[in-house]
Every structure is written in C-alpha cells, then in structure tokens.
N, C-alpha and C positions, 0 to 999 in steps of 0.2 A: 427229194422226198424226205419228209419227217418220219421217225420211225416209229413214233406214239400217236395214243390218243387221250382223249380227257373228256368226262361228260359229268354236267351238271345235270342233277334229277330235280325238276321244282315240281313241288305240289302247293298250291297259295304260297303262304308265306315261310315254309319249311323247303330243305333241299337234302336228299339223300342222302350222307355221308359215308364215306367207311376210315373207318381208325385202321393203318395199317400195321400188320403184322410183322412185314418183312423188308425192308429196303427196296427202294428209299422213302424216305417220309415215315420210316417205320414210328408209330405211336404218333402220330400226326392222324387229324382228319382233314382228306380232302377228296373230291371229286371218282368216280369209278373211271376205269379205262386199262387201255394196256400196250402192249408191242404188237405192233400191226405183223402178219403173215405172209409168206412170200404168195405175191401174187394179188392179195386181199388190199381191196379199195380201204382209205379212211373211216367212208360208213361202213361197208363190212364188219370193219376191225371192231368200231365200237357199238354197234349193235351186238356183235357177240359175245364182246368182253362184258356188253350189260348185264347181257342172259346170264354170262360164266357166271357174275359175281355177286348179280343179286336173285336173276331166277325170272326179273322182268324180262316180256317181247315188248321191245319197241317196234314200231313202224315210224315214227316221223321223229326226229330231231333235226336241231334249225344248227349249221354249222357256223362260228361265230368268229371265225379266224386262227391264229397260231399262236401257240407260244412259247417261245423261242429263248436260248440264252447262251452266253458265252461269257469269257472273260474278260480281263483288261489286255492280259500280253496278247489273245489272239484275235486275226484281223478280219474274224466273221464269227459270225455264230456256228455250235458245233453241235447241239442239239437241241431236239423241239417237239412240238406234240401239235395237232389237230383238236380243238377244242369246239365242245357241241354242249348245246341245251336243250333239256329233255323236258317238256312240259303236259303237266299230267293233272286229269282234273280234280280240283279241291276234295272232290268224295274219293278220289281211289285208295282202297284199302292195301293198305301194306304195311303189317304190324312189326316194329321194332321194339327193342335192340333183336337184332337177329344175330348171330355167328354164321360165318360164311370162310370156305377156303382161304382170304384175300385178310378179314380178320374181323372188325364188328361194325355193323352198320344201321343206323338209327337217322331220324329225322331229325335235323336241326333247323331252330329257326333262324333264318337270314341275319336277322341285328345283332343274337348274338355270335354266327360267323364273323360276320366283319367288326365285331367290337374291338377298338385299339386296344384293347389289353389281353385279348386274347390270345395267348402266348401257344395254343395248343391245334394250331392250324397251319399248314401246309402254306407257301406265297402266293395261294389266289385270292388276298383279298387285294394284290394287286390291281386284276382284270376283271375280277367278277362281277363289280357293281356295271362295268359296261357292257358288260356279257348281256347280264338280265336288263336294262333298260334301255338302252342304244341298240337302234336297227343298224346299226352299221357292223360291218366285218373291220377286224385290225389286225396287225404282229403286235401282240405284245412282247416286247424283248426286254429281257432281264440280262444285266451284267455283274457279275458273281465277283468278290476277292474271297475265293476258300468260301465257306459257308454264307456269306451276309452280302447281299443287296449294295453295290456299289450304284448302280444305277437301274434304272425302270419308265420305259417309256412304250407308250398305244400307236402306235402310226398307224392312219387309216389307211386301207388297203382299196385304191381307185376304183378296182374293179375287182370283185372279191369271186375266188376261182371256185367254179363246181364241184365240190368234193362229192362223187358220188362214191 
C-alpha cells in the first residue's frame, strides 16, 4: 500500500493549485493531497485532505492510477501516492489566491502548467496530460539520481484496482 495521495482540481481549462509552504515541493505548485491515515481508504484520505486544504466537499473523483518512484541503486520502487481527478463544473465559484494551513492556492491554467519552461512546478507535468485526457489507469514511475529525473515511464495498469 502507497502511503500518499494526490488530487488534481479541474475546473474547464484551470486546475487548483497550492504553492507549498513546507516540504516537500516546498515553493512549488502542485496538486492537493496528503498522508493517508491508519486505517483510511485511498478515497478517504483524499477527500479529506481536499476539505483540510482547501475547504472543498468532494463526492466524486475519478481515480487515475499511481505514482510511484525510486532510484537507480534500488531494486523496486520505495515510494508513491494514489493520484485522483477532481472535476468541477466551469461555473463553480472558488475565489483565489486564497492562504490556507498547507500555503497559497490559486487557479492555474493548464498550458501554462505544463509549459516547458516553467521551472516553478512540482514533476507532474510528467503524468498529468494523461491524467486529464486518457481513460485509462497507469503507474507512473519515476526514477530519481538525488534530485533530477533519470528516467520516467506510464505503464498501463491491465486492470486498474478499486480504490475505494
């Protein structure tokens, strides 16, 4: 069992962010989520860390597979998160920048998320274009030397497991 979670908020063509405050990714934006609870399901976990962190009640997110990373000396992966997508209709109102516990969170638009040169984001412009466009569940796995991306690969996942 993974011991995180991760949830993308889309509203059209913006997506939730929080610029974080504290480690890791601290000064980074990326995705809401947190450390799952002894006992608490995947969904649990991040439906509450939604509420913790922005105040939103979800009821439905679409879960979108794992993702996962490790190194080069070791011979598995050592840690990884549950990764969901929150989709919220073009009118809902939730006015940013807000400050929050976790640290400040505003709506960004998607193109400039994943723009190549945006040096001020978190590694999910790895996964996330598949996230939002492709029905399918994956592991996304990432392999780390110290800080930087040695490698990065989607495996589709045959039969993508219930996370309730």
């Amino acid at each position: 069992m993974l011991k995180y979670t991760i949830c993308f908020i889309q509203r059209g063509q913006e997506i939730l962010m929080l610029n974080r405050e504290s480690s890791s990714w601290m000064g980074m934006w990326n995705g809401v989520g947190g450390k799952l609870e002894k006992g608490e399901t995947p969904l649990e976990c991040i439906l509450r860390e939604v509420k913790e962190e922005t105040g939103i009640s979800l009821s439905d997110v679409e879960y979108k597979g794992n993702v996962i990373w490790g190194n080069e000396e070791s011979e598995s992966y050592y840690g990884g998160m549950y990764a969901f997508i929150a989709r919220l209709p073009d009118t809902y109102e939730y006015n940013t920048p807000v400050k929050m516990d976790e640290g400040i969170l505003d709506w960004k638009n998607i193109n400039w998320l994943l723009h190549p040169e945006n040096m001020g984001v978190a590694n999910f412009t790895y996964f996330l274009p598949k996230m939002l466009h492709d029905p399918h569940t994956y592991d996304h796995k990432f392999i780390y030397e110290g800080d930087e991306v040695k490698d990065f690969r989607s495996v589709l996942l045959e039969s993508a497991l219930q996370v309730k």
